[in-house]
One Martini backbone bead per residue (centre of mass of N, CA, C, O) as a GRO file, in nm:
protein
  359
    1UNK     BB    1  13.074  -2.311  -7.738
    2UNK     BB    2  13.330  -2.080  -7.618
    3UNK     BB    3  13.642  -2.192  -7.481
    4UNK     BB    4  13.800  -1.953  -7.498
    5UNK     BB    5  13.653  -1.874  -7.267
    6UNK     BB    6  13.636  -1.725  -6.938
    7UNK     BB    7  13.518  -1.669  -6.573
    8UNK     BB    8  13.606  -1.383  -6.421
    9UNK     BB    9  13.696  -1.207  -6.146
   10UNK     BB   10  13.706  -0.846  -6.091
   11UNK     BB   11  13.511  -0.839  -5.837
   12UNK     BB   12  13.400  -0.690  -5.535
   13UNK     BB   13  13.120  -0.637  -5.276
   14UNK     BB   14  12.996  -0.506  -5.007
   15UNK     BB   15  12.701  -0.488  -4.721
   16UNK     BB   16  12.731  -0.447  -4.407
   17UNK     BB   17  12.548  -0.390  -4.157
   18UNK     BB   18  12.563  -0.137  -3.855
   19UNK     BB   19  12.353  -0.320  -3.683
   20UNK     BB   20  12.378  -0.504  -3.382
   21UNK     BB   21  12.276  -0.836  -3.291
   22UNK     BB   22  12.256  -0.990  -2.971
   23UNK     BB   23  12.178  -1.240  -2.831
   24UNK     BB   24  12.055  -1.074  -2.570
   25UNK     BB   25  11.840  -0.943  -2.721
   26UNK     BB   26  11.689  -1.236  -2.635
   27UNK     BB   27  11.587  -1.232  -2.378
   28UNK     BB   28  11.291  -1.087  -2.389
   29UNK     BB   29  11.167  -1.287  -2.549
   30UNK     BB   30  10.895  -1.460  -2.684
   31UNK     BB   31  10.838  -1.816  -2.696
   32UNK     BB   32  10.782  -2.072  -2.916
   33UNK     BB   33  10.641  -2.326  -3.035
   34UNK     BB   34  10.485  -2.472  -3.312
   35UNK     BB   35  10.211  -2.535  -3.136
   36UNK     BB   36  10.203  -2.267  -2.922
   37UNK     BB   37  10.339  -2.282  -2.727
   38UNK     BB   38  10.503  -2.198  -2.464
   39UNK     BB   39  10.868  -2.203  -2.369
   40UNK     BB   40  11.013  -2.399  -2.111
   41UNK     BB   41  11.238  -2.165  -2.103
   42UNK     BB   42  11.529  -2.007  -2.016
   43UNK     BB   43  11.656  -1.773  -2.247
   44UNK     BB   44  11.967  -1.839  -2.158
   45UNK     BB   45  11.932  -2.105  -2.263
   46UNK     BB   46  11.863  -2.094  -2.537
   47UNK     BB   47  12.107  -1.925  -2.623
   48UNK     BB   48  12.331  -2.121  -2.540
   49UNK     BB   49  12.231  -2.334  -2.720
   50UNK     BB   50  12.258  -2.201  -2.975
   51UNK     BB   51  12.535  -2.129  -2.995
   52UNK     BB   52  12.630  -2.388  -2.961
   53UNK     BB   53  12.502  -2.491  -3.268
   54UNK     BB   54  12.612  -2.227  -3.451
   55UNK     BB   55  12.832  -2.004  -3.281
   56UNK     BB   56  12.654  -1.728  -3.277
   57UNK     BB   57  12.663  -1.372  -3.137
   58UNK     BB   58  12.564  -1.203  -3.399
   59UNK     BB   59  12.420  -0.971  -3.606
   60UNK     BB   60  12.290  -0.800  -3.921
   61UNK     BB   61  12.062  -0.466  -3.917
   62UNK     BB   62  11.900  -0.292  -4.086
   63UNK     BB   63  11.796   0.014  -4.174
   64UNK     BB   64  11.497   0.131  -4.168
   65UNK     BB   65  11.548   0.290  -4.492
   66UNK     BB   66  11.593  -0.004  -4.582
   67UNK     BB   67  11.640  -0.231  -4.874
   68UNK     BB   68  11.782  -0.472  -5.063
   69UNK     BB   69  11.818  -0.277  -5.314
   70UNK     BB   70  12.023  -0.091  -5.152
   71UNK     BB   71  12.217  -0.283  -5.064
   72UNK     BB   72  12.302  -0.384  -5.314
   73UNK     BB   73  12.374  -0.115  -5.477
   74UNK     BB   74  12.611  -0.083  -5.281
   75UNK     BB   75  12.779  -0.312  -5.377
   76UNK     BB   76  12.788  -0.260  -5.666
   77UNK     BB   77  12.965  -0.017  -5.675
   78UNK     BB   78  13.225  -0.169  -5.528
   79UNK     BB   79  13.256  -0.353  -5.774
   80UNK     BB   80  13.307  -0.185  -5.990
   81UNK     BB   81  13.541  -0.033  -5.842
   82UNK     BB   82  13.720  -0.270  -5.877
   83UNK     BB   83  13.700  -0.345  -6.172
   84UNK     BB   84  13.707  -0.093  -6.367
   85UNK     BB   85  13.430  -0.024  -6.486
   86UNK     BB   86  13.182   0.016  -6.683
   87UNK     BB   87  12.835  -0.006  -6.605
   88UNK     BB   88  12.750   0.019  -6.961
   89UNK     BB   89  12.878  -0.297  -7.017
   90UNK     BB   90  12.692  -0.429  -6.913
   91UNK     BB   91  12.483  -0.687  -6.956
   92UNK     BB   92  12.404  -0.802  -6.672
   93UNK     BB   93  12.161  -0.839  -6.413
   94UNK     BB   94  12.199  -1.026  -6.120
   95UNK     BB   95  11.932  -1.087  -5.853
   96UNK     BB   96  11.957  -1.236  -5.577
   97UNK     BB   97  11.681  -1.358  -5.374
   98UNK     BB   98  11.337  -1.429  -5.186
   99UNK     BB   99  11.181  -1.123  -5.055
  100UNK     BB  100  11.281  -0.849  -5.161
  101UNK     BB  101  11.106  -0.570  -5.044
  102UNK     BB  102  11.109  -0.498  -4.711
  103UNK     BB  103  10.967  -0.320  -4.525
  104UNK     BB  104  10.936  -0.167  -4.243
  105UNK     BB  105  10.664  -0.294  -4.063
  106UNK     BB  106  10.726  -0.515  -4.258
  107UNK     BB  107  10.623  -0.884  -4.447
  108UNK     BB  108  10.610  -0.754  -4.756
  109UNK     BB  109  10.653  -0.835  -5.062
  110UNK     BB  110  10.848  -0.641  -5.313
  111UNK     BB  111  10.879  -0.762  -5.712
  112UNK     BB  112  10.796  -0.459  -5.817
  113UNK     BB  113  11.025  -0.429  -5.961
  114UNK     BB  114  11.297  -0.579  -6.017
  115UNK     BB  115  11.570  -0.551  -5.865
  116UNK     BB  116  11.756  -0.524  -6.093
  117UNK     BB  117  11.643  -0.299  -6.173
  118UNK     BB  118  11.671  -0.118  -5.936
  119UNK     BB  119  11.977  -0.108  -5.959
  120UNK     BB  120  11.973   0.033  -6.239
  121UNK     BB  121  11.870   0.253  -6.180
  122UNK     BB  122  12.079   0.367  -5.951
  123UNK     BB  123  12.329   0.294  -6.160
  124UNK     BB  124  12.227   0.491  -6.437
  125UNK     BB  125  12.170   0.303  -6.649
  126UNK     BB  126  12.085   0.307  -6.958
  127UNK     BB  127  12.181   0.018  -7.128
  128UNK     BB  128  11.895  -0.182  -7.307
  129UNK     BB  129  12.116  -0.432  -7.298
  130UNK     BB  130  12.100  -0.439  -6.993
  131UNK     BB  131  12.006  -0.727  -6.834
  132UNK     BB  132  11.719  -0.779  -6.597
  133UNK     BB  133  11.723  -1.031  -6.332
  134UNK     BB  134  11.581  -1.276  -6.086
  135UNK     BB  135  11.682  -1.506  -5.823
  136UNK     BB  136  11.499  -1.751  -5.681
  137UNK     BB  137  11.699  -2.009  -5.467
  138UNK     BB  138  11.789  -1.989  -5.226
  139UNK     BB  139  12.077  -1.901  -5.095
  140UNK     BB  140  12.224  -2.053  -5.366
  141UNK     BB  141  12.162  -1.826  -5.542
  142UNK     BB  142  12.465  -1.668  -5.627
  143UNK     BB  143  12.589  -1.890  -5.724
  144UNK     BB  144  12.317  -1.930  -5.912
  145UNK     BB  145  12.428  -1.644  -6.072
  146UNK     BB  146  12.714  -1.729  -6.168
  147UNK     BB  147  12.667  -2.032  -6.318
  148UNK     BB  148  12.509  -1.873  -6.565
  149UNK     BB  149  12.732  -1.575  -6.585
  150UNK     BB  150  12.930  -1.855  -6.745
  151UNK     BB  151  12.723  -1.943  -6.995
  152UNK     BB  152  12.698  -1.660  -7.110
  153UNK     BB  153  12.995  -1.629  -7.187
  154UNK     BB  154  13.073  -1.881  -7.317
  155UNK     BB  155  12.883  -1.841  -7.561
  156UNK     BB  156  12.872  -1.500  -7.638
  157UNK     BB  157  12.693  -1.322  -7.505
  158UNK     BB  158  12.900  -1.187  -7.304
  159UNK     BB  159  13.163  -0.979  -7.074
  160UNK     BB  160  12.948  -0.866  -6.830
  161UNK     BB  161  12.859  -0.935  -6.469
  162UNK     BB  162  12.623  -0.909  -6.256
  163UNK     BB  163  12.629  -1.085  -5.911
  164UNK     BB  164  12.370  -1.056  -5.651
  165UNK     BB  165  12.356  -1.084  -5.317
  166UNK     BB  166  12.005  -1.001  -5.124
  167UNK     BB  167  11.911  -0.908  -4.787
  168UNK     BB  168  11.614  -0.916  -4.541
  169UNK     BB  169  11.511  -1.137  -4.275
  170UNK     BB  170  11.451  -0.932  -4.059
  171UNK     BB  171  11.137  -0.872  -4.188
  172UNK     BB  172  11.030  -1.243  -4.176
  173UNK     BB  173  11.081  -1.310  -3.847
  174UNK     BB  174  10.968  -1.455  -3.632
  175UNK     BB  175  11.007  -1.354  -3.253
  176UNK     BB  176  10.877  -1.671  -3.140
  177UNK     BB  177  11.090  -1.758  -3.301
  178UNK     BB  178  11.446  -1.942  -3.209
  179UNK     BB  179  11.542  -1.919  -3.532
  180UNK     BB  180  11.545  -1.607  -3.591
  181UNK     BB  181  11.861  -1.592  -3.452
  182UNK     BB  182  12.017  -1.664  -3.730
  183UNK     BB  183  11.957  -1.413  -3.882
  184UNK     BB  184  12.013  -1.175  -4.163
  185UNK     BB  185  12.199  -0.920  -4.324
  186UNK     BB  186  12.273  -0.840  -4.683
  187UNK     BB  187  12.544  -0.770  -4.946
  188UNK     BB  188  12.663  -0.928  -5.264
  189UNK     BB  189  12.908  -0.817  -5.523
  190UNK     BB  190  12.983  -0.970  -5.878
  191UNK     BB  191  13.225  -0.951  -6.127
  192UNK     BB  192  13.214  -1.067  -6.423
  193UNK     BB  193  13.470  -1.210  -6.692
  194UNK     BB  194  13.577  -1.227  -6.985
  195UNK     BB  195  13.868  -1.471  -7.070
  196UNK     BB  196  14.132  -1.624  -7.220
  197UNK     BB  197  14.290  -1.738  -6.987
  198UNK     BB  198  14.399  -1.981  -6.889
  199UNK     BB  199  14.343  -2.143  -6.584
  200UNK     BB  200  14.099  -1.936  -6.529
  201UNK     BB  201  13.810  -1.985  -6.334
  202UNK     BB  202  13.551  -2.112  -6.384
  203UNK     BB  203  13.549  -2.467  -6.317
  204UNK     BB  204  13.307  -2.576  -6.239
  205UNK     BB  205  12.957  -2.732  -6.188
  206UNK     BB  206  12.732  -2.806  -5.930
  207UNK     BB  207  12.347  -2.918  -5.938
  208UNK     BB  208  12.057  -2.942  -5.700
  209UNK     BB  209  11.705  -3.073  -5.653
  210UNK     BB  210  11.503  -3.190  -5.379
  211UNK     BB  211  11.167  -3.177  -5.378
  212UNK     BB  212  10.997  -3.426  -5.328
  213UNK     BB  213  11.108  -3.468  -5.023
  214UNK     BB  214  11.228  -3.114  -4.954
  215UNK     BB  215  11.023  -2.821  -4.995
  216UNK     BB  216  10.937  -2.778  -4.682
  217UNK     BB  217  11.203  -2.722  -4.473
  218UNK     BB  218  11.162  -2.429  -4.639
  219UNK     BB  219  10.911  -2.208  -4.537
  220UNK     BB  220  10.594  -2.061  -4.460
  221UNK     BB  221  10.452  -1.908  -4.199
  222UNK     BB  222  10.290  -1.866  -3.905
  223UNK     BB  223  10.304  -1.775  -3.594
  224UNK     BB  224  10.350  -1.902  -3.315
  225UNK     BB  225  10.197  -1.661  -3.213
  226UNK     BB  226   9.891  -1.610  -3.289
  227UNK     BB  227   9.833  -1.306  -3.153
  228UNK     BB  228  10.031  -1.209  -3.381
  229UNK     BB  229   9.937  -1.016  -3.556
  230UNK     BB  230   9.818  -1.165  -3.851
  231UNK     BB  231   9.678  -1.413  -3.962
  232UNK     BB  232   9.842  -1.382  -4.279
  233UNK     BB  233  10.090  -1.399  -4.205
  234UNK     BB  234  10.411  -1.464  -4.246
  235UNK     BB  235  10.753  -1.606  -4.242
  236UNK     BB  236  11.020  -1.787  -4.159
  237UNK     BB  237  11.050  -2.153  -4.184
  238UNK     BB  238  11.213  -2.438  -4.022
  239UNK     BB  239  11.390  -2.786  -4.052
  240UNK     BB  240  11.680  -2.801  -3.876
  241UNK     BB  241  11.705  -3.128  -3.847
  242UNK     BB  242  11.675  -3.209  -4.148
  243UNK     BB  243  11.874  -3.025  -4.254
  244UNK     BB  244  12.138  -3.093  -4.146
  245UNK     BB  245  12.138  -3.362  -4.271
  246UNK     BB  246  12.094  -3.307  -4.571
  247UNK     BB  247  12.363  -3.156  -4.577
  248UNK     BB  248  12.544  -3.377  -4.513
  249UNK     BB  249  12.489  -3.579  -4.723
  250UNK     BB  250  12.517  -3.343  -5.010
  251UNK     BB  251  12.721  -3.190  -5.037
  252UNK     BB  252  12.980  -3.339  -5.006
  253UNK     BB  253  12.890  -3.427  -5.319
  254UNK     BB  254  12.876  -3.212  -5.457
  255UNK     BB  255  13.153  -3.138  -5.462
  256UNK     BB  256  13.305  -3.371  -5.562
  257UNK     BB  257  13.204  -3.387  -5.813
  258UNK     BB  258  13.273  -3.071  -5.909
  259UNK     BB  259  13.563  -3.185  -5.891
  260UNK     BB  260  13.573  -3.424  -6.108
  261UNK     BB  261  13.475  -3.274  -6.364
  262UNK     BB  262  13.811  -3.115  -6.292
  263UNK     BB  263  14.023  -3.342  -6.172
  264UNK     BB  264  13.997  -3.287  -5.892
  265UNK     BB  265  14.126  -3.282  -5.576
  266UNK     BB  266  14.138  -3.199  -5.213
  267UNK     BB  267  14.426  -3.131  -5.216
  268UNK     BB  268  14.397  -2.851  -5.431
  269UNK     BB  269  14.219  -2.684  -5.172
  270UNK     BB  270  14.237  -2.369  -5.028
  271UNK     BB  271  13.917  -2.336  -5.031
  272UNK     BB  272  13.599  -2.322  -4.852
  273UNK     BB  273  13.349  -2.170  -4.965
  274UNK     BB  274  13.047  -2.169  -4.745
  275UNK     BB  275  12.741  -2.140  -4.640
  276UNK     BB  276  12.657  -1.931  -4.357
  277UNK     BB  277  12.411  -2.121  -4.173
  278UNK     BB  278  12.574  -2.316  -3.963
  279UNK     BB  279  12.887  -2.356  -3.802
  280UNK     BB  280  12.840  -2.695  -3.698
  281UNK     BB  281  12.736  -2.784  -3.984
  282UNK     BB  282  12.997  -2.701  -4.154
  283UNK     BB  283  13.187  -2.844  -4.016
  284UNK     BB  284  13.023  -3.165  -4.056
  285UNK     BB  285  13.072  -3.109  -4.370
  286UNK     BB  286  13.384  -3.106  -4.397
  287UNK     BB  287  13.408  -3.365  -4.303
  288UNK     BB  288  13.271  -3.534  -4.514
  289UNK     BB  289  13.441  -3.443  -4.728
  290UNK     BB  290  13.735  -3.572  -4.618
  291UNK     BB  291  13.628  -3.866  -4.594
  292UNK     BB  292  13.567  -3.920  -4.893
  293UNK     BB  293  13.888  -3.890  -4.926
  294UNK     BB  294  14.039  -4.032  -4.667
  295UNK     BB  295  14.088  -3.752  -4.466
  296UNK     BB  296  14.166  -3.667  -4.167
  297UNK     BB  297  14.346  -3.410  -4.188
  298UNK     BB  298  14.251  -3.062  -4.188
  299UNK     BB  299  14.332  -2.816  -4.325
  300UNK     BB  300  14.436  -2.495  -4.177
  301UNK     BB  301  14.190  -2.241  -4.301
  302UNK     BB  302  14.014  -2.345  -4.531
  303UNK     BB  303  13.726  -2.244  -4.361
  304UNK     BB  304  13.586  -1.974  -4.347
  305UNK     BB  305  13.446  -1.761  -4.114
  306UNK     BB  306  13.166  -1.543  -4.041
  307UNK     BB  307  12.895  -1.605  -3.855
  308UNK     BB  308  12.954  -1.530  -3.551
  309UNK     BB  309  12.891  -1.163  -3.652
  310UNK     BB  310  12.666  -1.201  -3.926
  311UNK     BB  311  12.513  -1.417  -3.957
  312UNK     BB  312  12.232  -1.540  -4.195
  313UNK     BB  313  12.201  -1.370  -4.511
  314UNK     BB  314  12.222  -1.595  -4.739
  315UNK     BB  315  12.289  -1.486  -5.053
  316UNK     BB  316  12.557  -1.329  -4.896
  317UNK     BB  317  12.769  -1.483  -4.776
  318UNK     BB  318  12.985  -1.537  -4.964
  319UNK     BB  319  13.032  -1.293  -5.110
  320UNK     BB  320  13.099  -1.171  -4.795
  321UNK     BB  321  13.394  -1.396  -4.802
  322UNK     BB  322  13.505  -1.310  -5.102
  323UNK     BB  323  13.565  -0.997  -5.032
  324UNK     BB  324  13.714  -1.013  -4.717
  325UNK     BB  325  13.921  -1.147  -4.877
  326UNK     BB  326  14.042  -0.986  -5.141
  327UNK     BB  327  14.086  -0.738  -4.892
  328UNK     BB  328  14.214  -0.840  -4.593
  329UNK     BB  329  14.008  -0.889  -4.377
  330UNK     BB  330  14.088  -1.204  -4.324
  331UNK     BB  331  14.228  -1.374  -4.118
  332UNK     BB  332  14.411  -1.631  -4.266
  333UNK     BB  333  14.359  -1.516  -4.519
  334UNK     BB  334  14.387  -1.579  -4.910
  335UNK     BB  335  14.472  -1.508  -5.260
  336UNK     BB  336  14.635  -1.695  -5.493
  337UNK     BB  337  14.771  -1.756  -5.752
  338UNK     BB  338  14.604  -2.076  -5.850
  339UNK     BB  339  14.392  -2.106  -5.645
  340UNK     BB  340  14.171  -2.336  -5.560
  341UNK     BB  341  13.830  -2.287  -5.523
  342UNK     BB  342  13.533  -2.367  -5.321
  343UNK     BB  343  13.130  -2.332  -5.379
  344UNK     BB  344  12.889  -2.395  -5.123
  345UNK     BB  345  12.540  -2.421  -5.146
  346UNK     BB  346  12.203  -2.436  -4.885
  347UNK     BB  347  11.850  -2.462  -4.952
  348UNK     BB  348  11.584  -2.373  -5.065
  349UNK     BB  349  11.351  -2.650  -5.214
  350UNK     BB  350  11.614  -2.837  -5.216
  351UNK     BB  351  11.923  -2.637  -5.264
  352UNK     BB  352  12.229  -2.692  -5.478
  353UNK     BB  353  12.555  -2.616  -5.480
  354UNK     BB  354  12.871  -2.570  -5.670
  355UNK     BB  355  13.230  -2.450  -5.709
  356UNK     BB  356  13.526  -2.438  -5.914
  357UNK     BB  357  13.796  -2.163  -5.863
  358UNK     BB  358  14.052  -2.009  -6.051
  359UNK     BB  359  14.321  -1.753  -5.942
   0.00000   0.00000   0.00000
């Protein structure tokens, strides 16, 4: 590899959808247990229950005539504008999802061709040397669609590379799982670029799969209310109290681990953006990595927050909390050049992985 290179951010653009969707919104419907029987409980218990669990009040889905690729395309849009270059420059295209493209009113996933064909052909480039492909790895996903287009820059294959996560969950959740409740839709790109500057872009990254024992904690299944749709018909199923632990167990080690291989310690740490899963998930992460490093005090603001009002949007969170901290959209927040800044994310799979990068 060539030592001389680094991966550094030069652009972000997000799609947050402009339809609201909230917690009341869910009034209404009918829940079920996992065994089918119907819930045993009355629909506003359910939901305060929730808020208390995730404290998400809202979420954002796509409009109907809107599909992942779709929205993929308008973040990829702001974020070249954002870095200043011609989209005929990029080397890569790589597109996080784990869905593909979902029509409205169906939950059949379409990903041929390739989402990332789909948004180069969107961005008009012509040229045939811009490489696309996807990349389905559960949450995730762009984060480790970063760290690929890492390698490829480090090697000196690449000079410009796009990475996006794009996603509408709300296409494949059963509306009779009260876990339904957590997703939400939305699509984040990011510009990474080769820069021979000392001491900035990504500094180090860990992942992890644990498949052995977790490969099954967030998989496909039919709906809870058998007489709901077709027999055959798919949904997103989580076991959301086995995520939890394992996600407390592994990220804080993750993170860790990612920091130790850059010599860098807890204290140099100015933000901490991990993907928004579950606000108080996240909060009990936070508090566990701060902890392998018997640090009581956690520094305020280290962790930007937005699950409250986008809800869960898979590979979309962080580069959309990484795009509205750099353009000051997001109170008490921002990035100052040499701020060490960790990356971390947990998903399907069961997969994870970190990353810290210097601003």
């Amino acid at each position: 590899m060539n030592n001389a290179l680094h991966s550094v951010i030069t652009g972000t653009g997000t799609y947050i959808p402009s339809e609201k969707i909230t917690n009341n919104d869910f009034l209404n419907h009918e829940f079920y247990e996992s065994c089918g029987k119907k819930l045993d409980k009355n629909n506003q218990d359910v939901i305060d229950k929730f808020f208390e669990i995730t404290t998400i009040t809202e979420r954002r889905y796509v409009r109907q005539d809107q599909v992942a690729s779709d929205i993929a395309f308008l973040a990829a849009e702001k974020a070249i504008e954002d870095a200043a270059i011609d989209p005929e420059e990029l080397d890569y295209i790589i597109v996080a999802h784990n869905f593909g493209d979902v029509k409205h009113g169906s939950n059949r996933s379409d990903m041929v061709p390739a989402l990332a064909s789909r948004v180069k052909h969107s961005l008009q480039i012509k040229n045939p040397e811009c490489i696309t492909y996807d990349l389905p790895f559960g949450c995730p996903g762009w984060l480790q669609g970063i760290i690929q287009a890492d390698y490829f820059i480090k090697s000196g294959d690449a000079k410009k590379i796009l990475v996006i996560g794009t996603e509408t969950i709300s296409r494949v959740i059963d509306p009779h799982d009260r876990d339904s409740m957590i997703y939400a839709d939305g699509a984040g790109a990011t510009i990474m670029e080769a820069s021979q500057e000392k001491n900035q872009g990504l500094l180090a990254h860990k992942t992890r799969s644990d498949t052995y024992k977790y490969s099954e904690m967030l998989k496909m299944g039919g709906s809870y209310n058998a007489q709901n749709g077709r027999a055959d018909d798919l949904y997103l199923k989580m076991n959301g109290r086995k995520l939890y632990q394992y996600a407390l167990e592994t990220v804080p080690k993750a993170i860790k681990a990612c920091l130790e291989k850059c010599g860098l310690d807890i204290s140099v740490v100015k933000k901490v953006l991990i993907h928004q899963a579950n606000g108080k998930m996240d909060d009990a992460i936070l508090d566990r990595l701060y902890s392998l490093y018997d640090v009581e005090t956690i520094p305020e603001h280290v962790m930007p927050m937005i699950i409250s009002w986008t809800g869960n949007s898979s590979v979309a969170t962080i580069p959309t909390l990484l795009d509205l901290i750099r353009k000051g959209k997001l109170v008490d927040h921002s990035f100052a050049k040499d701020d060490i800044v960790v990356f971390a994310s947990v998903g399907a799979g069961m997969n994870i992985n970190a990353a810290v990068y210097q601003f």
